[in-house]
C-alpha positions as CSV (number, residue, x, y, z in Angstrom):
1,X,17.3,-11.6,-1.4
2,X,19.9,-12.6,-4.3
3,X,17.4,-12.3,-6.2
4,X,17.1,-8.6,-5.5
5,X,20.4,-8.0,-6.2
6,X,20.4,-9.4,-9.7
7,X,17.8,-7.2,-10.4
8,X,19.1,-4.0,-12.8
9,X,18.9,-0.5,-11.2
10,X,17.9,1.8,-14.0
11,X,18.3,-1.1,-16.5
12,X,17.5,-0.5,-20.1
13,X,13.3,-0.4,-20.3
14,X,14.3,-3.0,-24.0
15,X,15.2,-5.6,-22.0
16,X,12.4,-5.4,-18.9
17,X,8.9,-5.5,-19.6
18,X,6.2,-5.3,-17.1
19,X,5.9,-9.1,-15.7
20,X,10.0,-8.4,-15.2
21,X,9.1,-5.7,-12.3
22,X,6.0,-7.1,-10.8
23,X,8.2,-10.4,-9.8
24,X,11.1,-7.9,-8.5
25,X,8.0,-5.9,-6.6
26,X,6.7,-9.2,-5.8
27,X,9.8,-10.8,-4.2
28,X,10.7,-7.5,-2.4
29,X,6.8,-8.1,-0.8
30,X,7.9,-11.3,0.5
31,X,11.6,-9.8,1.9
32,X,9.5,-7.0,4.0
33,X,11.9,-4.4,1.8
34,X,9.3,-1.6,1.1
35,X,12.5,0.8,0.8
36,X,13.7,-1.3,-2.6
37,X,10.0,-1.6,-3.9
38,X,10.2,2.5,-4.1
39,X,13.6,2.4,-5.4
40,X,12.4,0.2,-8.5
41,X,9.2,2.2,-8.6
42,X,11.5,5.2,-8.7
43,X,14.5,3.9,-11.2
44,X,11.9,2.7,-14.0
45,X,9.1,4.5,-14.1
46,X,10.0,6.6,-16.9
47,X,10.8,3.6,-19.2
48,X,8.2,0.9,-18.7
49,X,4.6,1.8,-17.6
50,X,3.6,0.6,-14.1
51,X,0.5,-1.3,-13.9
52,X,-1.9,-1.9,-11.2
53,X,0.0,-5.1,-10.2
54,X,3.2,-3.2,-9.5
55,X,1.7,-0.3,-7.7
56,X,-0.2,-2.8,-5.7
57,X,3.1,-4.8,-4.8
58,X,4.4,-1.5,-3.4
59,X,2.1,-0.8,-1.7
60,X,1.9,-4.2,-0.4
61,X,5.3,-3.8,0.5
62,X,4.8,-0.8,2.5
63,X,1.8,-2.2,4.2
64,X,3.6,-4.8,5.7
65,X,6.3,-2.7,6.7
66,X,3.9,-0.5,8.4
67,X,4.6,2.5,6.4
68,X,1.8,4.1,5.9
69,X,2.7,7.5,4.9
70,X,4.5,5.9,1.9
71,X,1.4,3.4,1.7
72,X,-1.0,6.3,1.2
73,X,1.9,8.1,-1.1
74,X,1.9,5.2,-3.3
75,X,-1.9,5.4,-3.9
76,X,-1.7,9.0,-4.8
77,X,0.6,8.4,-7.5
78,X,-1.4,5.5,-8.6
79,X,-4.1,8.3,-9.1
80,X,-2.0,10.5,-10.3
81,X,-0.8,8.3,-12.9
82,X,-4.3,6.6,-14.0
83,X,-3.3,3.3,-12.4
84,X,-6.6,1.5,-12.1
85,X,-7.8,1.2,-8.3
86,X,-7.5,-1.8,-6.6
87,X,-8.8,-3.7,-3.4
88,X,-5.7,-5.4,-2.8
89,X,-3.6,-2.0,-2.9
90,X,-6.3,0.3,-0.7
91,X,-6.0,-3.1,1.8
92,X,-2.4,-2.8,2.0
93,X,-2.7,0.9,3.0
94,X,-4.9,0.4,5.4
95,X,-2.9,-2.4,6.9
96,X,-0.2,-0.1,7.1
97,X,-1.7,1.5,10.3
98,X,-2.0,-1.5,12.5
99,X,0.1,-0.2,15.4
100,X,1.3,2.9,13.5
101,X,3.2,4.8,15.2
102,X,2.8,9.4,15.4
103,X,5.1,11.4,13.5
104,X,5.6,14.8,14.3
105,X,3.4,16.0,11.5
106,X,0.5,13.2,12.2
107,X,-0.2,13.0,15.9
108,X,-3.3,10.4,15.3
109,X,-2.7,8.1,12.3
110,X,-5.7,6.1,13.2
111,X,-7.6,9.0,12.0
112,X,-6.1,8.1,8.3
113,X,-7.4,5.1,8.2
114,X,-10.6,6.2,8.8
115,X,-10.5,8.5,6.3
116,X,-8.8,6.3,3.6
117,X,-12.0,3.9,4.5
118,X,-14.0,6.4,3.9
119,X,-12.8,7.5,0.4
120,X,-12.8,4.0,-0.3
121,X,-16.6,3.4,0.4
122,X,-17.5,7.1,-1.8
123,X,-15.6,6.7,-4.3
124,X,-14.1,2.5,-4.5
125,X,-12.6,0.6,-4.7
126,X,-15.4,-2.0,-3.2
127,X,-14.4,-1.9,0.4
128,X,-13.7,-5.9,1.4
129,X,-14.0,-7.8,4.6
130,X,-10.2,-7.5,4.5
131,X,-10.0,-3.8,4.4
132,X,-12.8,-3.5,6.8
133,X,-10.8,-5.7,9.0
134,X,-7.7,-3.9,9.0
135,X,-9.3,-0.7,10.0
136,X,-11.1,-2.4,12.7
137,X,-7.3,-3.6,13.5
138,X,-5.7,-0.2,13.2
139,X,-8.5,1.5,15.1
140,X,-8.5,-1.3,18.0
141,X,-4.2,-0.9,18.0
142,X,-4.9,2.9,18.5
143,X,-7.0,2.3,21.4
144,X,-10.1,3.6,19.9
145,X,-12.5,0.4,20.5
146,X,-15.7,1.9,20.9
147,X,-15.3,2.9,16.8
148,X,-13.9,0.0,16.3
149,X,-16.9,-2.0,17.5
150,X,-19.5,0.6,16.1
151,X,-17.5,-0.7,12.8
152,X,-17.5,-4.0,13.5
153,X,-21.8,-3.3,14.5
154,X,-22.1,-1.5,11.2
155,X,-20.5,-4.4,8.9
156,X,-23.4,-6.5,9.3
């Protein structure tokens, strides 16, 4: 955590370079503090370009917070911002929804899941036993086990 607040807010993009953020993003992965991994995304963005290391430790970050609607955020702007796809970061998201909880504007959640699973298998990345697992996880924490074990039937 000291380490986090050594780190430069809107520092001079000169002085970081890329391996600089991904161990900020990387500690703030391991401190559960999804909120700061957006704020760096957010403060230097402009300066230094993200890679698919620093996306992924946002997303990371927001997975294990359970934040999904930032999870799924963070993959969008990956998109948005040609960040190469990764595993590690579509993972993340879908770990997001174990035991997520309705918003007003999302009354199933579970239903995301299945649908970021879903993209994942048209259009990658490769769907791993990992993702396939958390949205067996998310859809069994949602109480929807008969799709969870067709899933779990249909992973051979």
């Amino acid at each position: 955590e000291q380490a986090l607040e050594q780190f430069p807010r809107k520092a001079v993009s000169s002085v970081l370079d890329i391996a600089s953020i991904n161990v900020a993003m990387g500690a703030v992965v391991a401190g559960w503090r999804w909120a700061a991994a957006l704020e760096i995304l957010h403060d230097l963005q402009d300066g230094i370009q993200m890679n698919v290391l620093s996306c992924g430790a946002a997303t990371g970050a927001c997975g294990t917070s359970r934040c999904w609607n930032h999870a799924l955020s963070l993959l969008q702007w990956g998109r948005q911002h040609r960040i190469q796809d990764s595993s590690a970061s579509f993972n993340a998201a879908l770990s997001s929804f174990v035991c997520a909880k309705e918003t007003s504007s999302t009354r199933h959640p579970w239903t995301l899941a299945v649908t970021l699973l879903a993209t994942m298998m048209r259009l990658g990345p490769r769907v791993d036993a990992v993702g396939r697992d958390a949205a067996i996880t998310a859809l069994a924490s949602a109480g929807r086990w008969q799709l969870a074990l067709s899933m779990i039937g249909s992973s051979g």
